[in-house]
ROSE-4610 file (N, C-alpha, C; in Angstrom, 1 decimal, always signed):
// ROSE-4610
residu = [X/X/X/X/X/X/X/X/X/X/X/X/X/X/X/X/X/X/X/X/X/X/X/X/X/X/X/X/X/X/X/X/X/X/X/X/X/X/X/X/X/X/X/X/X/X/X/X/X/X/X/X/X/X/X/X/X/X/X/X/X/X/X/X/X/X/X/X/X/X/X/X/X/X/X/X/X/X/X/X/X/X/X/X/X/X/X/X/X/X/X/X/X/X/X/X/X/X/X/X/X/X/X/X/X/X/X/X/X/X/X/X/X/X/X/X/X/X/X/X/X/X/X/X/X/X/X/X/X/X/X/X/X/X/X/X/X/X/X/X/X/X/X/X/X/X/X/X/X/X/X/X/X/X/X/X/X/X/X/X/X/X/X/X/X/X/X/X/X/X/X/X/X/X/X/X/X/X/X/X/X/X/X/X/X/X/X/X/X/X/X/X/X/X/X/X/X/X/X/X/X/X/X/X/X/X/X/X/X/X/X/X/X/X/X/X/X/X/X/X/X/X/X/X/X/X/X/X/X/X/X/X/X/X/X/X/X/X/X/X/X/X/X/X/X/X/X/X/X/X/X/X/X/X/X/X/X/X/X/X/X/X/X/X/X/X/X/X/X/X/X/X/X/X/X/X/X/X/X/X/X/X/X/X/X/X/X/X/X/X/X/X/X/X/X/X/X/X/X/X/X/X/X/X/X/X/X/X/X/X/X/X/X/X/X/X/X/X/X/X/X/X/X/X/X/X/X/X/X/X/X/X/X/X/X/X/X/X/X/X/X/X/X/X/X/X/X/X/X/X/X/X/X/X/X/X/X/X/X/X/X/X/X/X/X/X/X/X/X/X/X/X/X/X/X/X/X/X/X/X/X/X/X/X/X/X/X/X/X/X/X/X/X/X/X/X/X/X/X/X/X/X/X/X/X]
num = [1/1/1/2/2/2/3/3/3/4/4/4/5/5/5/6/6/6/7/7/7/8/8/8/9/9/9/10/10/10/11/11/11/12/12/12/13/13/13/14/14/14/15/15/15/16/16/16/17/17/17/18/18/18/19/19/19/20/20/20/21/21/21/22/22/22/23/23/23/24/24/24/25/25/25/26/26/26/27/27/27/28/28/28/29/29/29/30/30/30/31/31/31/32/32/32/33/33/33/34/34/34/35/35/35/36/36/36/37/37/37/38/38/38/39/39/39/40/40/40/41/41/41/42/42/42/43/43/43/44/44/44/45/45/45/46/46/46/47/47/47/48/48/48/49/49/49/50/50/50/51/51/51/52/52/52/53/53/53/54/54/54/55/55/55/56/56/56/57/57/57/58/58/58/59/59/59/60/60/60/61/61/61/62/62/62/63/63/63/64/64/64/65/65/65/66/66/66/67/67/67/68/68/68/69/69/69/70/70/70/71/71/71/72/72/72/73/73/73/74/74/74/75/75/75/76/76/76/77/77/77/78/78/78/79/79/79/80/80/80/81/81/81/82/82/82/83/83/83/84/84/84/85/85/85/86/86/86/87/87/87/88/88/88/89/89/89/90/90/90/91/91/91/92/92/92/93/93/93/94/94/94/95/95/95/96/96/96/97/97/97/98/98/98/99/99/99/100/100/100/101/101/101/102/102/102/103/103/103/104/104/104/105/105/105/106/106/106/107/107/107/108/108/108/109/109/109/110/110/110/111/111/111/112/112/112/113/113/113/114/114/114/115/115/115/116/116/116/117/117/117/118/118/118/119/119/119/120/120/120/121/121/121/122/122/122/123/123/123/124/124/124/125/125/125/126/126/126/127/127/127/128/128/128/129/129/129/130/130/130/131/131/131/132/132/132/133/133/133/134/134/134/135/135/135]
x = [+14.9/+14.0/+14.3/+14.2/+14.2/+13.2/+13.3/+12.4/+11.4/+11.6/+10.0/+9.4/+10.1/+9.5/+8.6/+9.1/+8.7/+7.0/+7.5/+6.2/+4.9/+5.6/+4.3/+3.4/+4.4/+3.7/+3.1/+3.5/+2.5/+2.6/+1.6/+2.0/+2.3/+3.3/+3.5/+4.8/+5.6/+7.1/+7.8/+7.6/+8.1/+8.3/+7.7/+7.8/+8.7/+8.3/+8.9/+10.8/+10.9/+12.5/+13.1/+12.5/+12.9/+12.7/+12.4/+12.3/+13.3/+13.8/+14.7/+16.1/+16.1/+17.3/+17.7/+16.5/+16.6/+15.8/+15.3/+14.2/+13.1/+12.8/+11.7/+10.7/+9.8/+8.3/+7.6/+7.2/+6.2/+6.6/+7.9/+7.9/+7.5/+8.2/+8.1/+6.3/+5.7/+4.2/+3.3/+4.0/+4.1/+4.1/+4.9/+5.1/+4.6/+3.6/+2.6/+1.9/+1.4/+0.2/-1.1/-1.9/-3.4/-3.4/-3.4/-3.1/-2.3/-1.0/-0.4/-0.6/-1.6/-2.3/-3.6/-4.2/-5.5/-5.0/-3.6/-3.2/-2.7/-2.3/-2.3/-3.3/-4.1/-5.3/-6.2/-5.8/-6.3/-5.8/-3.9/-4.0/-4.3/-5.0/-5.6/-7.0/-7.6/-8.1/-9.6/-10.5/-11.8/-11.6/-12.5/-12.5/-13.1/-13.1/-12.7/-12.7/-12.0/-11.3/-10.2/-9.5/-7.8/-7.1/-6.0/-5.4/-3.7/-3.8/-2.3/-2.7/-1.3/-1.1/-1.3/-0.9/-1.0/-2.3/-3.4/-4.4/-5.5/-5.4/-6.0/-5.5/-4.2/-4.1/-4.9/-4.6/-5.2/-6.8/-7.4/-8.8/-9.0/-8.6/-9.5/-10.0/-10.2/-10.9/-12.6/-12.4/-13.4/-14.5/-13.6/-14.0/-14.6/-14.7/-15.6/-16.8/-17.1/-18.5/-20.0/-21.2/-22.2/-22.2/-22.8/-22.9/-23.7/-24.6/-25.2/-25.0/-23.7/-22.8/-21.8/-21.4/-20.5/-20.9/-22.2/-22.9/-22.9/-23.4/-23.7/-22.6/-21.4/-20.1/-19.6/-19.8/-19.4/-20.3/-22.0/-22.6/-22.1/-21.8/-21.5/-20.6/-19.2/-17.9/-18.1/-19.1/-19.5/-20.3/-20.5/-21.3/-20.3/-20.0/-17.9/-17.9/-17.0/-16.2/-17.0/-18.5/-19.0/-18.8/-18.6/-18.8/-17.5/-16.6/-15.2/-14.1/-14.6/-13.4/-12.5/-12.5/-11.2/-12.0/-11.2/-11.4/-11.6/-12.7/-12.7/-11.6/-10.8/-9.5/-9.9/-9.4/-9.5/-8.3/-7.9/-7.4/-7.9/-8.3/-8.8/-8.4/-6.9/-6.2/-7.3/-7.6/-8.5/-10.0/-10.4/-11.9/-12.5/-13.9/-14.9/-15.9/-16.4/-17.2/-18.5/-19.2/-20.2/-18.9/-18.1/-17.3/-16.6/-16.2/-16.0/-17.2/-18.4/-19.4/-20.2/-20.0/-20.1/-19.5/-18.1/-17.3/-17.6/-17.6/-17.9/-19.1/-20.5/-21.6/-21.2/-20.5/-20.1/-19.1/-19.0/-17.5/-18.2/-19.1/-19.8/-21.0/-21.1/-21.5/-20.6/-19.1/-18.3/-18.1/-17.9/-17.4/-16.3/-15.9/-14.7/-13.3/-13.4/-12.0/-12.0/-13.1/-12.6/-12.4/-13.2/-13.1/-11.5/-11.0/-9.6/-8.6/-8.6/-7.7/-7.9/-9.2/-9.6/-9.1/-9.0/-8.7/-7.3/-6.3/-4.8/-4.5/-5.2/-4.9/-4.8/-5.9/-5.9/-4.6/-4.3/-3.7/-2.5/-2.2/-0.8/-0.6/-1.7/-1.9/-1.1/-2.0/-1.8/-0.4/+0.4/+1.7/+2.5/+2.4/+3.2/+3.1/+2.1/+2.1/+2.5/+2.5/+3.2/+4.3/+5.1/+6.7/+7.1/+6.6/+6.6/+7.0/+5.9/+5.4/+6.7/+7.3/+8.2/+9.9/+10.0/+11.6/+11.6]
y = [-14.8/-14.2/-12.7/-12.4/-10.6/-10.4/-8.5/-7.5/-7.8/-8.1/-7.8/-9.6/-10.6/-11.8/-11.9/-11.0/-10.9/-10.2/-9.2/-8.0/-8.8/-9.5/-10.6/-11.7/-11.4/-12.7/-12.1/-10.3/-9.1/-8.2/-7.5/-6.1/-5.1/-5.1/-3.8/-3.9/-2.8/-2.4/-2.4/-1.6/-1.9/-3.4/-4.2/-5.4/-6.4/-6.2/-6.9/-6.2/-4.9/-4.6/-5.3/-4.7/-5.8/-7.1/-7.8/-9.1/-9.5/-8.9/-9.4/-8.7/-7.9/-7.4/-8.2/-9.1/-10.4/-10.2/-9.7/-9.3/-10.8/-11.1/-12.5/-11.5/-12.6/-12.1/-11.5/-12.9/-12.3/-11.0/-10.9/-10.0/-8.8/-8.4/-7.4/-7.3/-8.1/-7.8/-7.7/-8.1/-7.2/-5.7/-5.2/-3.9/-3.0/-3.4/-2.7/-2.1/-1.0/-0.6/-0.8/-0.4/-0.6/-0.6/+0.5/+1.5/+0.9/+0.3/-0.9/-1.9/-2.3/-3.7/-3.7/-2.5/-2.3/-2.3/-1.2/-1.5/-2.6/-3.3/-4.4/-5.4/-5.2/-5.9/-5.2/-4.4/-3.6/-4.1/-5.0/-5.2/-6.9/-7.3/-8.4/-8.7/-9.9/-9.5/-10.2/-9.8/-9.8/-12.0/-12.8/-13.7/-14.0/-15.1/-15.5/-14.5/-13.2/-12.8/-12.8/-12.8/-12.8/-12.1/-12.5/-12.3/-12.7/-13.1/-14.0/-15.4/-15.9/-17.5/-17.7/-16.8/-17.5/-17.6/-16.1/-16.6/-17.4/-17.7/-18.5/-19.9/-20.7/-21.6/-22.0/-20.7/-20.6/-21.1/-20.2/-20.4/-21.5/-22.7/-23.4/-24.0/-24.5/-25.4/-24.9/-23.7/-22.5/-22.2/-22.4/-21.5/-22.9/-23.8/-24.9/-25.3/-24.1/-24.2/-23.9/-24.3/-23.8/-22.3/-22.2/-20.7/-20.0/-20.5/-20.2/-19.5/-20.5/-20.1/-18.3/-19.0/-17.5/-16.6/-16.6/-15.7/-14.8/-15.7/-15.0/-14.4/-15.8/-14.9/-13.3/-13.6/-12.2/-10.8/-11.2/-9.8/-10.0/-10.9/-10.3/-10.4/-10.5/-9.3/-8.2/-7.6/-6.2/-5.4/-6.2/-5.6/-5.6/-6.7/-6.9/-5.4/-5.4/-4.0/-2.6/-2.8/-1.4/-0.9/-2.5/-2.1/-2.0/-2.8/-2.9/-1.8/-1.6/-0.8/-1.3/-2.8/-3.4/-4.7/-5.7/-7.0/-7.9/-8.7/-9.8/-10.8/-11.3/-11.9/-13.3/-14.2/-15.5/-16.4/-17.4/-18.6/-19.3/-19.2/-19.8/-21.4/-21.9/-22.9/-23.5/-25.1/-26.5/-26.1/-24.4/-24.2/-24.4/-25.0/-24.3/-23.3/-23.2/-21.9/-21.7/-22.8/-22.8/-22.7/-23.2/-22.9/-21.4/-21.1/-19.4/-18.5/-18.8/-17.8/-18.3/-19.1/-18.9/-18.5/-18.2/-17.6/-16.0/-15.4/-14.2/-13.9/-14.4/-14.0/-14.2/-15.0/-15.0/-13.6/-13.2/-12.3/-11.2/-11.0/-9.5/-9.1/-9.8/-9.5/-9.3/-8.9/-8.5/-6.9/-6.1/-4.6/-4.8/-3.5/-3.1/-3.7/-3.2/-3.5/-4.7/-5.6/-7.2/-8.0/-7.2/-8.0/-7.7/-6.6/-5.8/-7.1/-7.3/-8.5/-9.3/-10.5/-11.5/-11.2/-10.3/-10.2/-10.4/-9.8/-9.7/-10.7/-11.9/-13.2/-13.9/-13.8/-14.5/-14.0/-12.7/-12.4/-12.9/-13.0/-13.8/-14.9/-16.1/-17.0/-17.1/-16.3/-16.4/-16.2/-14.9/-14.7/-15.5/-16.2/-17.6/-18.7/-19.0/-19.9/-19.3/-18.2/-18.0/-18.2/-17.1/-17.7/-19.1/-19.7/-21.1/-21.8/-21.3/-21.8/-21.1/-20.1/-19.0/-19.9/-20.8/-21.3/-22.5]
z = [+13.9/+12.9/+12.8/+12.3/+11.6/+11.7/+11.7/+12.2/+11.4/+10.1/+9.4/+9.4/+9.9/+10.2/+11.4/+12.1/+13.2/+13.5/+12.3/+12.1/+11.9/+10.9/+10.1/+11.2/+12.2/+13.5/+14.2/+14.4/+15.7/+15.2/+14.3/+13.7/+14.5/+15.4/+16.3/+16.0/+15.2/+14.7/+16.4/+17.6/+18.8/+18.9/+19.4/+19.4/+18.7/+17.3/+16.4/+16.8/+16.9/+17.2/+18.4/+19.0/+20.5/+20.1/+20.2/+19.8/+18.9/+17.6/+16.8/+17.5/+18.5/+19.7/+20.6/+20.1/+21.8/+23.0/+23.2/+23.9/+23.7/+25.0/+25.2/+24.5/+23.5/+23.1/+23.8/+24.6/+26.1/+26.8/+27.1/+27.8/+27.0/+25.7/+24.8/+24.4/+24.7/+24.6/+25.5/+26.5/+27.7/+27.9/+27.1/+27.4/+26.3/+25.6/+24.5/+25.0/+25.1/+25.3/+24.5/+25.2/+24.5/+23.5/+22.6/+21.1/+20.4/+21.2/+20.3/+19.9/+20.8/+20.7/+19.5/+19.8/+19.0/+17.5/+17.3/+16.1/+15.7/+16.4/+15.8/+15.4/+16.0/+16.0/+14.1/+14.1/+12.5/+11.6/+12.1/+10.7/+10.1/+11.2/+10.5/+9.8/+9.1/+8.3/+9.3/+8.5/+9.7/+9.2/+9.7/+9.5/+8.5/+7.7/+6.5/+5.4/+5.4/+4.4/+4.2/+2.8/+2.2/+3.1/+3.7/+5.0/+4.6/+3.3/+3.5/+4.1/+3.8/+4.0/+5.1/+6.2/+7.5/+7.7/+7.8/+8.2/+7.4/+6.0/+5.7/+5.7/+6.5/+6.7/+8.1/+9.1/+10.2/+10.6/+9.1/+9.6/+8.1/+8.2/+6.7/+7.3/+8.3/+9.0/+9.0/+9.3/+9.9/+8.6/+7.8/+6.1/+5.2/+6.2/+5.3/+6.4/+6.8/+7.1/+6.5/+6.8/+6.2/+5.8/+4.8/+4.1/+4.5/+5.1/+6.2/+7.7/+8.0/+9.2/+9.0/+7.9/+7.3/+7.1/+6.8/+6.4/+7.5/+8.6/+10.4/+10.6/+10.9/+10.9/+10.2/+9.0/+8.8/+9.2/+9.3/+9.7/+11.5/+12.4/+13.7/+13.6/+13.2/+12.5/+13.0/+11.6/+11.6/+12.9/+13.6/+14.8/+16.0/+15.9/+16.6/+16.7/+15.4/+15.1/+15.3/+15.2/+15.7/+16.8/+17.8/+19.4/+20.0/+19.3/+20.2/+19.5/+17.6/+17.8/+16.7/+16.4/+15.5/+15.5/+14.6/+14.3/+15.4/+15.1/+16.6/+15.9/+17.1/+17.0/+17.6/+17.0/+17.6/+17.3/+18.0/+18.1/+17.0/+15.6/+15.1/+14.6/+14.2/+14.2/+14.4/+14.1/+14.2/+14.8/+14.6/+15.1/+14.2/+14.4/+13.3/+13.3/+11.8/+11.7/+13.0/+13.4/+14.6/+15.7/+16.0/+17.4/+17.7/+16.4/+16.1/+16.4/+15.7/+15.8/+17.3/+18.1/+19.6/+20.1/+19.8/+20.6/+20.7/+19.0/+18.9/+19.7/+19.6/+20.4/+21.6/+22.2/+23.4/+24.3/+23.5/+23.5/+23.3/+22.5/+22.2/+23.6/+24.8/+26.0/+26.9/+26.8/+27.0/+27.5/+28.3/+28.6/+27.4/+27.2/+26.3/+26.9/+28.4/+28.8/+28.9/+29.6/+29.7/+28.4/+26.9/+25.4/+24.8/+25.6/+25.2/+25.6/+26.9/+27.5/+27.0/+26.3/+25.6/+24.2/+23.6/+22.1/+22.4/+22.9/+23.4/+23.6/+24.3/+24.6/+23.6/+22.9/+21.5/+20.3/+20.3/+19.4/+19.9/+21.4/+21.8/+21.3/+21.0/+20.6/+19.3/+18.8/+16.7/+16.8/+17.0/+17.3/+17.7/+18.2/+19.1/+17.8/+17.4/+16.6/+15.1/+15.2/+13.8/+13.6/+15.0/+15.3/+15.2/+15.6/+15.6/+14.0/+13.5/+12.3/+10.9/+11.3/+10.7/+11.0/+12.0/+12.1/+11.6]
């Protein structure tokens, strides 16, 4: 994959270079720092908004829930992001909109630093499966 295939799977330009240099993923995201991570984390789109193909294939599952549900979802989003800083990140792939919005309430009782490592985990996720999904 190339640099900017790569970008599209972890928005961090470090990463994505190493990586298309040959550099293992993991290890290369590995070696991000916080700030790289956070920025990356900005440039995705909050849950169920226009995000591109990936993440609306990611979350359709999610996005045919009660309007009701979505509704929730999107105001604890916004309370997300008041507290942490950036987009709440999930594994979304085969979730739905009630299994998502337990996670988030779950997740927003969280310290900063331990929701920092949880969002990074997840975002490893998405990234992995995009690469995946990109050959």
């Amino acid at each position: 994959m190339n640099e900017d295939e790569l970008y599209a799977c972890l928005a961090s330009r470090r990463w994505a270079h190493a990586v298309a240099a040959g550099a293992d993923p993991d290890q290369a995201m590995d070696a991000l720092t916080d700030d790289e991570w956070v920025g990356a984390m900005k440039a995705h789109p909050r849950i169920g908004e226009r995000g591109g193909a990936d993440s609306a294939r990611e979350q359709s599952k999610a996005m045919q829930g009660a309007a009701a549900t979505l509704t929730e979802l999107a105001a604890e989003n916004r309370r997300y992001e008041d507290r942490f800083g950036h987009v709440f990140l999930i594994f979304a792939s085969g979730r739905t909109a009630d299994e998502i919005l337990g996670e988030l309430r779950r997740r927003m009782k969280n310290d900063p630093a331990q929701e920092l490592v949880e969002a990074k985990r997840e975002l490893r996720k998405i990234a992995h499966l995009r690469m995946a999904n990109a050959r």
